[in-house]
C-alpha positions as CSV (number, residue, x, y, z in Angstrom):
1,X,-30.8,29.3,-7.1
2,X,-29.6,30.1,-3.6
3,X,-30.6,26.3,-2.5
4,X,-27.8,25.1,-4.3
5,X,-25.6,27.2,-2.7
6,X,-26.8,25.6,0.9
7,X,-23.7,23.1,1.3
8,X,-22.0,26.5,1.5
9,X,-23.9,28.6,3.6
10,X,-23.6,25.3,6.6
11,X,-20.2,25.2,6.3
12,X,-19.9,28.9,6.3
13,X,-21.9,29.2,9.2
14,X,-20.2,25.9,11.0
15,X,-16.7,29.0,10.5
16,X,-18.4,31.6,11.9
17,X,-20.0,29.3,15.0
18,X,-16.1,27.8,15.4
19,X,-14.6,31.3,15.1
20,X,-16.4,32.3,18.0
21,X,-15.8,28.9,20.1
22,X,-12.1,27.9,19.8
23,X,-10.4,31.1,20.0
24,X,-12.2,31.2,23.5
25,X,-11.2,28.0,24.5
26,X,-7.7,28.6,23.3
27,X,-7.9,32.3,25.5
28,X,-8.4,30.2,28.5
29,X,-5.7,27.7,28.4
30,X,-3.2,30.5,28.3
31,X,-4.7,33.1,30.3
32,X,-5.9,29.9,33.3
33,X,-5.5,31.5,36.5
34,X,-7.2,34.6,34.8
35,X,-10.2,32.8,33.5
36,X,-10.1,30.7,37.1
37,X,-10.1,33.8,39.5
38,X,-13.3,35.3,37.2
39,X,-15.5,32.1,37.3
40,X,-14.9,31.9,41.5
41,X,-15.2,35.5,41.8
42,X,-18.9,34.8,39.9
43,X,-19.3,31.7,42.2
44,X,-18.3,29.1,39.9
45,X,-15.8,26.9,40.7
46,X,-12.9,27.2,39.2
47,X,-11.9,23.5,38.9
48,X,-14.3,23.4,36.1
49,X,-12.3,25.2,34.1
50,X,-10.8,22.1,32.4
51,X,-14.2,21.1,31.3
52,X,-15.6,24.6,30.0
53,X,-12.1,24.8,27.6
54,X,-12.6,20.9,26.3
55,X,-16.4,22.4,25.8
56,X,-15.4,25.5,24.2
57,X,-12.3,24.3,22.0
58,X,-12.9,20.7,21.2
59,X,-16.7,21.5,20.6
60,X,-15.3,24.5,18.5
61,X,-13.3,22.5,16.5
62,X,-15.9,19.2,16.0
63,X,-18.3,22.1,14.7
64,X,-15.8,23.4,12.3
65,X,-15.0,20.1,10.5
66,X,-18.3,19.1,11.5
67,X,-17.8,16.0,13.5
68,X,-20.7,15.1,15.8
69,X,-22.1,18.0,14.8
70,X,-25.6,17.1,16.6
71,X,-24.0,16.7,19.6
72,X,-21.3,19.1,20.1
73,X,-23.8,21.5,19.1
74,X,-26.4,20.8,21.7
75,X,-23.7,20.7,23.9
76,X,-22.4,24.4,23.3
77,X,-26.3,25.5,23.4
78,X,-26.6,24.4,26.9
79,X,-23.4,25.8,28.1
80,X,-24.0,29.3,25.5
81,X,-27.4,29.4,27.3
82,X,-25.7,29.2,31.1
83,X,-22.5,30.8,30.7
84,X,-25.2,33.9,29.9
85,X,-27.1,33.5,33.1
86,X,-24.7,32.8,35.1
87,X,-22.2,35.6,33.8
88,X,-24.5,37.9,31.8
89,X,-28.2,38.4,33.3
90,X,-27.6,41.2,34.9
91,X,-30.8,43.9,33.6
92,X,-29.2,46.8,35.1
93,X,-26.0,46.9,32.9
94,X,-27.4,47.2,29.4
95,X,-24.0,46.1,27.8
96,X,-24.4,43.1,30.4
97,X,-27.9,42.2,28.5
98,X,-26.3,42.8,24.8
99,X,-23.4,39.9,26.1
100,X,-27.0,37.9,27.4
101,X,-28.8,38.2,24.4
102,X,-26.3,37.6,22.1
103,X,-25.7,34.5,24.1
104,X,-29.5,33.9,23.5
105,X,-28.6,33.9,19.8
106,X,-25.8,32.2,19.4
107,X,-27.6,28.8,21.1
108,X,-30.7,30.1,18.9
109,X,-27.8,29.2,15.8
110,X,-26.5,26.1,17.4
111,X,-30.1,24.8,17.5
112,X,-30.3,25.0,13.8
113,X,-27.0,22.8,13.7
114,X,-28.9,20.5,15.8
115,X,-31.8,20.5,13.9
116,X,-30.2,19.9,10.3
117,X,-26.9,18.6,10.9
118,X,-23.5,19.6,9.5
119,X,-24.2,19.9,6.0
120,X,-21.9,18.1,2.9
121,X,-18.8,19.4,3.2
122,X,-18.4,18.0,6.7
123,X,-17.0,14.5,8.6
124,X,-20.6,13.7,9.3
125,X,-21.5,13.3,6.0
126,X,-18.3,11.3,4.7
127,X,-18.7,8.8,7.0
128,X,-22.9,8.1,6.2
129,X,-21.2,7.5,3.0
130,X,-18.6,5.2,4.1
């Protein structure tokens, strides 16, 4: 019963993936120098800023009509898994390690995207039909 509701539960969990993703990416156009001063004042360089919001809102977005799904997706695990060590790891603040391991799950979720793809109702699948 609940396998043919699968083409549902993928694109349901492509939303929640991209609900996370693109409101971030969005956050750091308009909040830039913000979002710039934090990643130096971690020791990241801020003039890869441009880069982490074409990660975070275009990779949101190709998730969410699930367009190169594979690959956007393997793409957000890497940077999921070090945005939390770089920002996150940090054992003595246990909110710090909730942010870390919820970063652990997230790219755990991606994975799966990796793994099986986007599902039916996404671009991937129109255009193997095509």
């Amino acid at each position: 019963m609940l396998e043919k509701l699968n083409p549902l539960f993928d694109l349901a969990g492509r939303i929640f993936i991209a609900v996370l993703f693109v409101p971030a990416g969005f956050g750091k156009i308009t909040g830039y120098s913000g979002t710039a001063g934090y990643m130096e004042s971690v020791g990241v360089p801020g003039i890869l800023l441009p880069l982490v919001i074409i990660v975070e809102l275009g990779g949101g977005l190709a998730i969410l009509a699930g367009w190169q799904t594979r690959i956007w997706a393997f793409l957000l695990a890497g940077f999921t898994l070090v945005s939390g060590l770089l920002f996150h790891l940090q054992p003595e603040d246990q909110m710090q390690m909730i942010m870390f391991t919820k970063n652990i799950a997230i790219a755990g979720g991606l994975l799966f995207l990796v793994a099986n793809g986007a599902g039916a109702y996404s671009l991937d699948r129109r255009s193997k039909q095509a």
